[in-house]
RODO-2510 file (C-alpha; in nm, 4 decimals, decimal comma):
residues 467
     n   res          X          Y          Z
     1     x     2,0732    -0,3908    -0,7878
     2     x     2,1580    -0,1422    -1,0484
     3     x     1,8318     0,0580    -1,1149
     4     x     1,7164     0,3105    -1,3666
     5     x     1,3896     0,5093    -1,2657
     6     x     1,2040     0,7474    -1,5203
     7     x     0,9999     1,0324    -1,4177
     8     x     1,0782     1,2373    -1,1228
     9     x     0,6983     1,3274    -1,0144
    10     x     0,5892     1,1777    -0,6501
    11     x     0,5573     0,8504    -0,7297
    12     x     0,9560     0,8161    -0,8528
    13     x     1,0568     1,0327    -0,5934
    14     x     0,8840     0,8375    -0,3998
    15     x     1,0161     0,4712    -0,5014
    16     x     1,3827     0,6487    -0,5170
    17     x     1,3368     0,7402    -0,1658
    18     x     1,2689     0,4065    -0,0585
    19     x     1,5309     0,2064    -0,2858
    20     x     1,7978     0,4555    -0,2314
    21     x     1,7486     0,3497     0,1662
    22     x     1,8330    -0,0140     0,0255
    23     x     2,1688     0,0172    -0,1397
    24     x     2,0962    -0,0228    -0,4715
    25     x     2,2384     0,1761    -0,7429
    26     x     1,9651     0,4125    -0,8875
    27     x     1,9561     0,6503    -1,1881
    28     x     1,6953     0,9007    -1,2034
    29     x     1,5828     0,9950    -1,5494
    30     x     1,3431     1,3389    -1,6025
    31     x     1,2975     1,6212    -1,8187
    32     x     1,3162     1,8528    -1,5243
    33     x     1,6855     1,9830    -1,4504
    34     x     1,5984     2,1927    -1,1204
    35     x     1,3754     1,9089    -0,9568
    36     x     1,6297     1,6515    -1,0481
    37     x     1,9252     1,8642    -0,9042
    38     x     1,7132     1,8887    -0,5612
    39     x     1,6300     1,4988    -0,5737
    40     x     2,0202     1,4208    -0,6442
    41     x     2,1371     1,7050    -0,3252
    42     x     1,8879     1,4852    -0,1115
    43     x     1,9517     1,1267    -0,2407
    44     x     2,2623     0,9030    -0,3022
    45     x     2,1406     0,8960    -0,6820
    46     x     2,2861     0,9733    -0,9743
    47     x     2,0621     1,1584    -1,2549
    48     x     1,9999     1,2422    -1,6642
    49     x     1,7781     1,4807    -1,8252
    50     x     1,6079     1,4346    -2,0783
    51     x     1,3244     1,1926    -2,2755
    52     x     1,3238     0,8914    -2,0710
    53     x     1,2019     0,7596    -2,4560
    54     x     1,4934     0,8416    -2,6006
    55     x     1,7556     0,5671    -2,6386
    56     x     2,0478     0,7776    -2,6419
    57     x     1,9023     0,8564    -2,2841
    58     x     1,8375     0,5214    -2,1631
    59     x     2,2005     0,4118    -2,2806
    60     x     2,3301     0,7747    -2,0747
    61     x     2,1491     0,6232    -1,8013
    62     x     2,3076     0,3215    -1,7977
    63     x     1,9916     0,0631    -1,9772
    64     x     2,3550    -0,1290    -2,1207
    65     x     2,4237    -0,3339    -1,7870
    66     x     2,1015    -0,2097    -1,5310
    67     x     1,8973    -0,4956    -1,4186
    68     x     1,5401    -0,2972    -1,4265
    69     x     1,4020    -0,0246    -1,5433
    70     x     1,1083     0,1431    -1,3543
    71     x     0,8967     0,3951    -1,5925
    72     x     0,6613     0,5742    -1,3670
    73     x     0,6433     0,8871    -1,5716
    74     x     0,3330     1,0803    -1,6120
    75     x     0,2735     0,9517    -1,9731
    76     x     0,1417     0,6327    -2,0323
    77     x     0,2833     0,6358    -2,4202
    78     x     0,6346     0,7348    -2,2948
    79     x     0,6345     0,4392    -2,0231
    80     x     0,5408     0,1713    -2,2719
    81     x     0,7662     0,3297    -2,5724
    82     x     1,0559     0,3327    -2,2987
    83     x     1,0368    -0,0658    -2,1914
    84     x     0,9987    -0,1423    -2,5509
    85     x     1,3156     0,0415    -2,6231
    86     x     1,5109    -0,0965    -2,3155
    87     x     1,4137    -0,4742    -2,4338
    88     x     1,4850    -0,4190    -2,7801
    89     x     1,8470    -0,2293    -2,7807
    90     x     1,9741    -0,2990    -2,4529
    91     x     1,8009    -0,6860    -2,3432
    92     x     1,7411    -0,4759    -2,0187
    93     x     1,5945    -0,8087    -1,7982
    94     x     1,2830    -0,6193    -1,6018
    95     x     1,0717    -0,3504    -1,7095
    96     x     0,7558    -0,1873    -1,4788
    97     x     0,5434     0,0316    -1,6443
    98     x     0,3619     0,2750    -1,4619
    99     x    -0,0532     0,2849    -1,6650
   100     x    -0,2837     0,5565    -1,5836
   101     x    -0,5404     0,4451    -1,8682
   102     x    -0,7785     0,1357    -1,7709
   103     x    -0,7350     0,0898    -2,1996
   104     x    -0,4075    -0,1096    -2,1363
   105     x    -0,4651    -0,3054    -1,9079
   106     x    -0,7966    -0,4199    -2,0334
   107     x    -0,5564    -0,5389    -2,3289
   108     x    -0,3080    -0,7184    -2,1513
   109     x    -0,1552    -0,8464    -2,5209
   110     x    -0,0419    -0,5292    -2,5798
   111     x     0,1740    -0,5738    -2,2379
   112     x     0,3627    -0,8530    -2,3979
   113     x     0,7083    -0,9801    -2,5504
   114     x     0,6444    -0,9222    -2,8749
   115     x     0,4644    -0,5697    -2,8538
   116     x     0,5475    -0,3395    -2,5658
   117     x     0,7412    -0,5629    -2,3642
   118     x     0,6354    -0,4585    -2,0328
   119     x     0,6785    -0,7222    -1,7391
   120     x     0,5012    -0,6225    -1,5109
   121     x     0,2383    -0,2872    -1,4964
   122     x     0,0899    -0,0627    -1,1910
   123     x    -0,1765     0,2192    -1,2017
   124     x    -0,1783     0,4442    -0,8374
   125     x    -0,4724     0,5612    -0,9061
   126     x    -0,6674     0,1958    -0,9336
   127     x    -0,4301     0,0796    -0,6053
   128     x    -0,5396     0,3849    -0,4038
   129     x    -0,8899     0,3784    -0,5036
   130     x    -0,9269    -0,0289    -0,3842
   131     x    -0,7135     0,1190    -0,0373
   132     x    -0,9718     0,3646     0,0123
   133     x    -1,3137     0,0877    -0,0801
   134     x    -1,1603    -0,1143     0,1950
   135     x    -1,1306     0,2000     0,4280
   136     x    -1,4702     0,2495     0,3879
   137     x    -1,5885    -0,1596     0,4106
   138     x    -1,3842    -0,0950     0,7918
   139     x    -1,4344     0,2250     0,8862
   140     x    -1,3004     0,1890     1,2528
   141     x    -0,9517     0,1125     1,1041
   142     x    -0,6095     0,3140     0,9802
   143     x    -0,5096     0,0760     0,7536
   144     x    -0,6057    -0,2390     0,5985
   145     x    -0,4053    -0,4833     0,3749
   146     x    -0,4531    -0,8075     0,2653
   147     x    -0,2048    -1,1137     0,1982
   148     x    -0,2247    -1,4282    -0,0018
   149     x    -0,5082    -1,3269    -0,2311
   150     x    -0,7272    -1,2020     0,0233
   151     x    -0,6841    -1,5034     0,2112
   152     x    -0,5409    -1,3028     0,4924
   153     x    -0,5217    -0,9228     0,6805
   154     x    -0,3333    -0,6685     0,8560
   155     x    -0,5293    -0,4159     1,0032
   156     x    -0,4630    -0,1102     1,1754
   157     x    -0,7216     0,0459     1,4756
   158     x    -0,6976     0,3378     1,7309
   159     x    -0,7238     0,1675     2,0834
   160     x    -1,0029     0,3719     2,2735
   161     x    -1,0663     0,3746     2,5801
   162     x    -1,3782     0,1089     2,6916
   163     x    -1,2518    -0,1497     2,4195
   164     x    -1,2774    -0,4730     2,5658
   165     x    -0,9605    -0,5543     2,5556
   166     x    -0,7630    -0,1724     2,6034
   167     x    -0,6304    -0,1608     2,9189
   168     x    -0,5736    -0,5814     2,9435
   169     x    -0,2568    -0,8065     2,8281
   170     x    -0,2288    -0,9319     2,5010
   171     x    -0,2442    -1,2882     2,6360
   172     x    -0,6325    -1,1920     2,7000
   173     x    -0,6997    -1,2446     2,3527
   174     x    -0,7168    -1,6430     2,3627
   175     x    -0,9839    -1,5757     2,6353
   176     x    -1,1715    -1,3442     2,5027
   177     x    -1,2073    -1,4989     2,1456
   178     x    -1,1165    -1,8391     2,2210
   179     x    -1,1998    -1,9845     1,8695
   180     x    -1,0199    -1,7309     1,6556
   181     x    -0,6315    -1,7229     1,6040
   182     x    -0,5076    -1,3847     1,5892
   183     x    -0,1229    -1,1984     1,6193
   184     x    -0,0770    -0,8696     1,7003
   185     x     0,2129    -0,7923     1,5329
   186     x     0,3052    -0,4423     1,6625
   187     x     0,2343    -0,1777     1,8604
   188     x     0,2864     0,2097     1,8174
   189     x     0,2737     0,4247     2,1253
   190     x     0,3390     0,8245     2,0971
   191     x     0,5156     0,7075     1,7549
   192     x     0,7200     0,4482     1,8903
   193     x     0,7080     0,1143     1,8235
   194     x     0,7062    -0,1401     2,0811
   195     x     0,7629    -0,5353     2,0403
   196     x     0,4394    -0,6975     2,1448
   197     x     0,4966    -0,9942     2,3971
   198     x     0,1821    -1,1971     2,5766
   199     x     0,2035    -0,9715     2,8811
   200     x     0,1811    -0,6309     2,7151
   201     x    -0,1115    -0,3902     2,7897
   202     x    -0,2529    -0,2331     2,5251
   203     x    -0,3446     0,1697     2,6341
   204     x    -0,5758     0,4066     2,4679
   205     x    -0,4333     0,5522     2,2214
   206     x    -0,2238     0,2952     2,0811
   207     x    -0,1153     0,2143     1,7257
   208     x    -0,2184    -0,1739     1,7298
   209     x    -0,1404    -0,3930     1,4265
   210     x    -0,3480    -0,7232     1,3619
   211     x    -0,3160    -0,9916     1,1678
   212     x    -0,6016    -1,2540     1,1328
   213     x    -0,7622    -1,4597     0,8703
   214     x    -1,0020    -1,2113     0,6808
   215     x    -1,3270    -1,3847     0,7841
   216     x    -1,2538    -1,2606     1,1027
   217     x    -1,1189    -0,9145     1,1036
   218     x    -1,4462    -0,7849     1,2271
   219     x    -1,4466    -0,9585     1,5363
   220     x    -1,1169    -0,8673     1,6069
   221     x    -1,1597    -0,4548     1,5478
   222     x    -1,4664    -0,4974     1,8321
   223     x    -1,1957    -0,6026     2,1047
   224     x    -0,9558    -0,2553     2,0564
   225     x    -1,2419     0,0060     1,9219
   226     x    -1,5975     0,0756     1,9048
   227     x    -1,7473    -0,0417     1,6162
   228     x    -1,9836     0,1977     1,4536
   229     x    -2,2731     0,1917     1,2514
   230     x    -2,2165     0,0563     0,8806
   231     x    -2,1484     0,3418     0,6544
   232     x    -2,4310     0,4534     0,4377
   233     x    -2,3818     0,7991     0,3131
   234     x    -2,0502     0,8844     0,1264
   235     x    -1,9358     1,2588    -0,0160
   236     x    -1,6602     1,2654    -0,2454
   237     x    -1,4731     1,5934    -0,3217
   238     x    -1,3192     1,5918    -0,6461
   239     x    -1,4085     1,3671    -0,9706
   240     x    -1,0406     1,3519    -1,1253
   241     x    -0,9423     1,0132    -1,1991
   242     x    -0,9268     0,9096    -0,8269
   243     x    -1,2610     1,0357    -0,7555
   244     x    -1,4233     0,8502    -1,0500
   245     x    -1,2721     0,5442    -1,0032
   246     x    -1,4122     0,5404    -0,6388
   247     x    -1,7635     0,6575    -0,7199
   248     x    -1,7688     0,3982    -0,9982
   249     x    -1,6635     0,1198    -0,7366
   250     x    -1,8643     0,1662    -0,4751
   251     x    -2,1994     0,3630    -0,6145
   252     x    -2,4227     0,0625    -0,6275
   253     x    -2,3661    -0,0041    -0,2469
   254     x    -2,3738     0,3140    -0,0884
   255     x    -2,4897     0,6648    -0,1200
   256     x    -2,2422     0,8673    -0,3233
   257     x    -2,2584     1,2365    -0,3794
   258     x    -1,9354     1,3905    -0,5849
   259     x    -1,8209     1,7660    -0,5777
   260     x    -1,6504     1,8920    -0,8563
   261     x    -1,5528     2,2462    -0,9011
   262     x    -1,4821     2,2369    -1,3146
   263     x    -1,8171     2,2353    -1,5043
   264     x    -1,7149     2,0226    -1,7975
   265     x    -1,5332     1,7579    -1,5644
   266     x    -1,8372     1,7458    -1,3838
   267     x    -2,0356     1,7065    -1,6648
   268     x    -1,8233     1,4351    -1,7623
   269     x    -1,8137     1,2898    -1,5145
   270     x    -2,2576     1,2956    -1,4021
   271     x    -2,2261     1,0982    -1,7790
   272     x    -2,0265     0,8270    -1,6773
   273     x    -2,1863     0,7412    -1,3447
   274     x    -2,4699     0,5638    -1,3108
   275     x    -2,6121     0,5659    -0,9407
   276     x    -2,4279     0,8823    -0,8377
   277     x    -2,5323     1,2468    -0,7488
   278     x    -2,2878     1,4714    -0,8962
   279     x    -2,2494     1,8724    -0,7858
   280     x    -2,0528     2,1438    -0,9464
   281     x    -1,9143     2,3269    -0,6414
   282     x    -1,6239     2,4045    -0,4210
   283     x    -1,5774     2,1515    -0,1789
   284     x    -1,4656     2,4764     0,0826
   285     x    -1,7511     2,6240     0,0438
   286     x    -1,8999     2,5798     0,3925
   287     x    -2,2613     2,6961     0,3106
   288     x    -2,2578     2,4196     0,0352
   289     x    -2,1496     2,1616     0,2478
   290     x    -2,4351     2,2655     0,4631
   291     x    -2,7331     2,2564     0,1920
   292     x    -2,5892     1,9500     0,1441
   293     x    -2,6215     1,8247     0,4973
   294     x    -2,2613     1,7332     0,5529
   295     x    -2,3834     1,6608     0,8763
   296     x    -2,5326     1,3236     0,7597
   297     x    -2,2510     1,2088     0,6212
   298     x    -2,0374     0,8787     0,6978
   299     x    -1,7613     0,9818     0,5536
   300     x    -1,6181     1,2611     0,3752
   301     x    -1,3347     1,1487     0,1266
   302     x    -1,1466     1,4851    -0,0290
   303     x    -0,9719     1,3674    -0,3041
   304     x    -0,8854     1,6874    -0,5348
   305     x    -0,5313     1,7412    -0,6549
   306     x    -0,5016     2,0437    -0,4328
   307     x    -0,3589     1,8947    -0,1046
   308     x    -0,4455     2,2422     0,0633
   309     x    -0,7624     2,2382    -0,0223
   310     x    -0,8254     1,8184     0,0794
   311     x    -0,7052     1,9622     0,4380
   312     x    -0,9092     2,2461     0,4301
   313     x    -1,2191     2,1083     0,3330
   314     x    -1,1559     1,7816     0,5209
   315     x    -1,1295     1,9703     0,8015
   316     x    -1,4533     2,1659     0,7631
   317     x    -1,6324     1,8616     0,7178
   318     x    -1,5391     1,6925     1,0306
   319     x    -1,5990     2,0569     1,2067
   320     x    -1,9793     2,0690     1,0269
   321     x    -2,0764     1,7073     1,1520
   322     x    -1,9401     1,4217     0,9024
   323     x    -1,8893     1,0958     1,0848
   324     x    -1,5705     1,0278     0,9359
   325     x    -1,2654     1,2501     0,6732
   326     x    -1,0334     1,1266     0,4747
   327     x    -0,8133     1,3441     0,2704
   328     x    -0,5207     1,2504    -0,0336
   329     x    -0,2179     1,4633     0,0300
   330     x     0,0865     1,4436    -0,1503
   331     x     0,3440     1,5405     0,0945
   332     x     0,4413     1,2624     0,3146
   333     x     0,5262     1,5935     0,6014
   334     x     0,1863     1,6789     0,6059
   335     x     0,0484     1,3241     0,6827
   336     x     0,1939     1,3198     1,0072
   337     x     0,0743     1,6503     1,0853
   338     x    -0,2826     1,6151     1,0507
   339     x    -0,3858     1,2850     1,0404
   340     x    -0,5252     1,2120     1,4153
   341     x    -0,7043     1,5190     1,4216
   342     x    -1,0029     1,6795     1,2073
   343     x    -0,8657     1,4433     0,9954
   344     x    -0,9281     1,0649     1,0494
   345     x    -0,7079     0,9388     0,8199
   346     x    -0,4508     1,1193     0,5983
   347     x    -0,3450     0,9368     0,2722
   348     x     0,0147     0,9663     0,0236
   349     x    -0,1012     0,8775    -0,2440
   350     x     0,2839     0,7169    -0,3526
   351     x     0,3188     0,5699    -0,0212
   352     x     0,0235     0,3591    -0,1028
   353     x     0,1121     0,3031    -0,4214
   354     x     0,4829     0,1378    -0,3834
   355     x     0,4193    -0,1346    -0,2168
   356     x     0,3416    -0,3034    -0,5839
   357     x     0,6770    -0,1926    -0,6891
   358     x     0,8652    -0,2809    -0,4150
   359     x     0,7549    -0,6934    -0,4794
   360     x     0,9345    -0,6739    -0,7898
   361     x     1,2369    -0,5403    -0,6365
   362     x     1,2978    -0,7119    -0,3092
   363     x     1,5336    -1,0037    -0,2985
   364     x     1,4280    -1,3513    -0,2330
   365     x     1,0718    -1,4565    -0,3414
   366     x     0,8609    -1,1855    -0,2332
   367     x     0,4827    -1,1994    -0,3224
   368     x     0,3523    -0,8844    -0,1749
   369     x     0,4516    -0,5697     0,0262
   370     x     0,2844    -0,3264     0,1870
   371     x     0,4112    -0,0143     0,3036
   372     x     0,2921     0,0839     0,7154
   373     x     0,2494     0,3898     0,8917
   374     x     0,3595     0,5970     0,5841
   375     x     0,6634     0,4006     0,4728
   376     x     0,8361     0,3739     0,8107
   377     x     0,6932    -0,0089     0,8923
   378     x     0,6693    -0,2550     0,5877
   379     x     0,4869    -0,5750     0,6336
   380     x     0,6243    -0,8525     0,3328
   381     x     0,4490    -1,1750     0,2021
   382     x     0,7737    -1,4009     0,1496
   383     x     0,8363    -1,7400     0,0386
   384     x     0,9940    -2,0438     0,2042
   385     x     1,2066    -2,1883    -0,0342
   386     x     1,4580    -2,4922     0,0268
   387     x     1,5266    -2,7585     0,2513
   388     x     1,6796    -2,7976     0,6281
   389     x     2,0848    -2,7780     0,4142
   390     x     1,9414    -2,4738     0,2085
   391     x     1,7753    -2,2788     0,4077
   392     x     1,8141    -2,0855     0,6956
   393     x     1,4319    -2,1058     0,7628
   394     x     1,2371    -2,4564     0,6191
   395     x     1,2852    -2,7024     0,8915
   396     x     1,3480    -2,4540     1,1433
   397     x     1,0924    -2,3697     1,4852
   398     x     0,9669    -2,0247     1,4824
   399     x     1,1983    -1,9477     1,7889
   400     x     1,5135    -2,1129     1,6139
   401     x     1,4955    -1,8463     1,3328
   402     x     1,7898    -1,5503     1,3571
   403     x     1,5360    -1,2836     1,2801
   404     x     1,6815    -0,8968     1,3610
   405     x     1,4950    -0,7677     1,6731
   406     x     1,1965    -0,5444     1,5142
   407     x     1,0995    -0,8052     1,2808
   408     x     0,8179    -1,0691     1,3660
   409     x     0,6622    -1,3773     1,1645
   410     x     0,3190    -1,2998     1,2129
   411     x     0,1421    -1,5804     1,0513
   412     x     0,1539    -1,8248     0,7751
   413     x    -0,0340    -1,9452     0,4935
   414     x     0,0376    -2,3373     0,3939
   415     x    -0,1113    -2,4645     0,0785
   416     x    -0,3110    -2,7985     0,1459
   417     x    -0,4164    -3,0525    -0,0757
   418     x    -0,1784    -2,9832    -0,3671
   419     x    -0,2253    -3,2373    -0,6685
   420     x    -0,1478    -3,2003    -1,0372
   421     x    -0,4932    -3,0606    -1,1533
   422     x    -0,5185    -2,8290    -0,8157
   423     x    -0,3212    -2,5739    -0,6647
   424     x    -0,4731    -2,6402    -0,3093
   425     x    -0,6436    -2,4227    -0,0972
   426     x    -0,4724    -2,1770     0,1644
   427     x    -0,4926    -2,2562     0,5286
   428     x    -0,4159    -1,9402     0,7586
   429     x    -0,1731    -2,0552     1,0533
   430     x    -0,0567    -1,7813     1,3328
   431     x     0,2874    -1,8137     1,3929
   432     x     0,4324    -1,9879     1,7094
   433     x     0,7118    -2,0002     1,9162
   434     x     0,6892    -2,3932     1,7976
   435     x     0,5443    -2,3871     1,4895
   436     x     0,7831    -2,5718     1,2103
   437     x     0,8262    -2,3623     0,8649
   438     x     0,7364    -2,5699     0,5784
   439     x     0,9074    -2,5627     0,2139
   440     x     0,6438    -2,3344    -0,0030
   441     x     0,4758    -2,2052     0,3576
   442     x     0,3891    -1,8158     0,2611
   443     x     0,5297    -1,5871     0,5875
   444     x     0,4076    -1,2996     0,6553
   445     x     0,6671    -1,1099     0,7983
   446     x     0,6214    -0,7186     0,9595
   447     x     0,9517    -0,5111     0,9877
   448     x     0,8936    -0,2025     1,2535
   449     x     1,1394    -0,0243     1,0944
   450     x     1,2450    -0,0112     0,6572
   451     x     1,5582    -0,1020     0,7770
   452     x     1,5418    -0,4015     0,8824
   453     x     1,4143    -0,5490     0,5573
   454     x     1,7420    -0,5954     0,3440
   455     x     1,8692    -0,8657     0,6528
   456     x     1,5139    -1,0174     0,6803
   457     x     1,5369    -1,0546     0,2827
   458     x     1,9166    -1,2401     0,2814
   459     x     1,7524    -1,4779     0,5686
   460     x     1,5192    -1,6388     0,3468
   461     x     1,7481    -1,6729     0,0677
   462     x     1,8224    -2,0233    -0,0106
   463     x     2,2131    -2,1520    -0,1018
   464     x     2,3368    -2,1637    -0,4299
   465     x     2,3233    -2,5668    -0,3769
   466     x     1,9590    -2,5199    -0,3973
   467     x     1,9572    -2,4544    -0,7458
***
């Protein structure tokens, strides 16, 4: 797919590292010469500087014959001025607009054909801010996603040692929650992943993946980790547009207290939140933390744009008696480094964030995608489309499907009772050895490894008699 990407920043450089990995022919467009010429020495891309709203630009970038354009520049007006430009002069077929203002979106006419001309729109900042509400709704997990509108989850918990079922085979499960279906999909141990099979112990320590029909994700954390008290009490460090989105959300259920170290912002900011006590401080500054009794705290989310300072006062936290820390940083090197230790759980921001743009670019009908263990699993929602001639996967067994070794079929979502006035309703099936895919059956398929994705995608594509 030939594919022209605007704005260099994190989030490009993030969705360039992850599409260049996929063989598709990217152009980078930014205003910055030296940043591009480092992308470019470290990427099979090629690049052009200069205003990604310029159309002499977009047709130097190659908007004449490219398939999509993805504008995920810092400026909202640029973005939208830039799809309009690629539909009008050069018919370009796809256009993703990166938003950062709520204004947009709340006016989804000014999205369409006849006016901006954006397909399809993503804000980071609204996607990481719902990642880190359901972090806190499960507090015992790494990672939670959800599939077919909610319908279904993937979860991510820390084995510890005493969970009832560390230290037993996976075929315990059936036993020890005999009405609830449940696949554990992978398993990371010391960083590698290992292929789950019925006679597997899980070990303290371990990486486990789960997926399970949402209603019962609870019950299924309580078998691999102690569950701990609900969370009550939550301190957020910095009230930029992350921080204020998550205050907003979760304010009216919880205890929220926000640091912010700018006066004005924090004025702002104590305006614009209802339920929510707002401080102007450094969120370093260990003797505030302590007036503040950081030792009752839940959790401790540092969300500032300083990625040294999220570790540092993360880490204090933890140290000075919060429950639980969670800190944004921007380099994907320093996730692996500290997450585990002071730091619960460590955040990238654009690693979060992709999965939304990644749906629009994978082959085959792909729904959703979320990106695991900072972008070196993926987990896809897929369609079945076809017939037994077609397809390489409707009509087939579970155990008669060619899929690479690494990638599992975790579970399924069938529509049932589909008439003319009613879409059905979504009934969560764990996948089977036996169990028979059906045309329109949702899979939910998890990929240990990013590479594995491109043959998992040309597996579900149907034949060109199909059409």
């Amino acid at each position: 797919m030939k594919i022209i990407l605007l704005g260099a920043g994190q989030v490009g450089a993030s969705v360039a590292e992850n599409l260049v990995s996929e063989a598709n022919d990217i152009t980078m467009v930014d205003t910055d010469a030296d940043h591009l010429a480092t992308l470019r020495d470290r990427l099979d891309l090629r690049t052009v500087c200069g205003n990604a709203a310029s159309p002499s630009v977009l047709k130097e970038a190659g908007a004449d014959d490219a398939d999509l354009l993805i504008a995920v520049t810092q400026s909202d007006q640029t973005n939208l001025c830039a799809c309009r430009i690629a539909r009008t002069l050069f018919n370009l077929p796809t256009r993703i607009a990166r938003l950062r203002s709520s204004d947009f979106v709340d006016h989804p006419e000014l999205l369409s054909l006849d006016n901006f001309a954006v397909d399809f729109s993503i804000c980071p900042e609204q996607i990481v801010t719902d990642y880190i509400r359901r972090l806190i709704e499960f507090p015992e997990a790494l990672q939670v996603v959800d599939f077919a509108d909610g319908a279904l989850s993937l979860i991510a918990v820390r084995a510890f040692e005493g969970g009832p079922l560390v230290g037993h085979p996976i075929k315990a499960l059936r036993y020890h929650m005999p009405n609830i279906e449940v696949r554990v999909s992978a398993i990371y141990r010391d960083g590698e992943p290992i292929i789950p099979e019925g006679d597997t112990f899980i070990k303290p320590g371990d990486e486990v993946f789960c997926l399970a029909a949402s209603a019962n994700i609870r019950r299924v954390m309580r078998e691999l980790t102690h569950v701990d008290r609900p969370m009550r009490r939550i301190m957020i460090a910095g009230g930029g547009n992350i921080g204020l989105r998550l205050a907003r959300a979760i304010e009216k259920d919880y205890e929220v207290k926000v640091l912010e170290y700018d006066k004005r912002r924090a004025e702002m900011i104590a305006i614009e939140l209802n339920d929510t006590l707002v401080l102007r401080g450094d969120s370093t500054d260990e003797n505030l933390l302590e007036n503040e009794n950081i030792d009752e705290m839940d959790m401790f989310v540092a969300l500032t744009n300083d990625e040294e300072d999220n570790i540092m006062s993360a880490s204090l936290a933890k140290r000075m008696g919060a429950r639980r820390t969670l800190a944004l940083i921007n380099r994907k090197s320093y996730v692996d480094l500290v997450q585990g230790g002071h730091i619960d759980i460590a955040i990238s921001p654009a690693q979060t964030s992709i999965g939304s743009l990644l749906a629009h670019v994978r082959r085959g009908d792909v729904v959703a995608v979320h990106s695991l263990r900072r972008g070196a699993a993926e987990a896809l929602e897929i369609i079945a489309h076809g017939d037994e001639k077609n397809s390489k996967v409707v009509g087939r067994a579970i155990e008669d499907i060619r899929l690479p070794r690494g990638a599992t079929i975790g579970a399924i979502v069938r529509m049932e009772d589909v008439t003319d006035d009613s879409p059905g309703r979504p009934t969560v099936l764990m996948a089977h050895h036996d169990t028979v895919i059906k045309p329109e059956d949702h899979l939910i398929v998890f990929c240990t490894s990013k590479k594995l994705v491109r043959q998992v995608e040309k597996l579900f594509q149907v034949d060109f008699s199909f059409f």
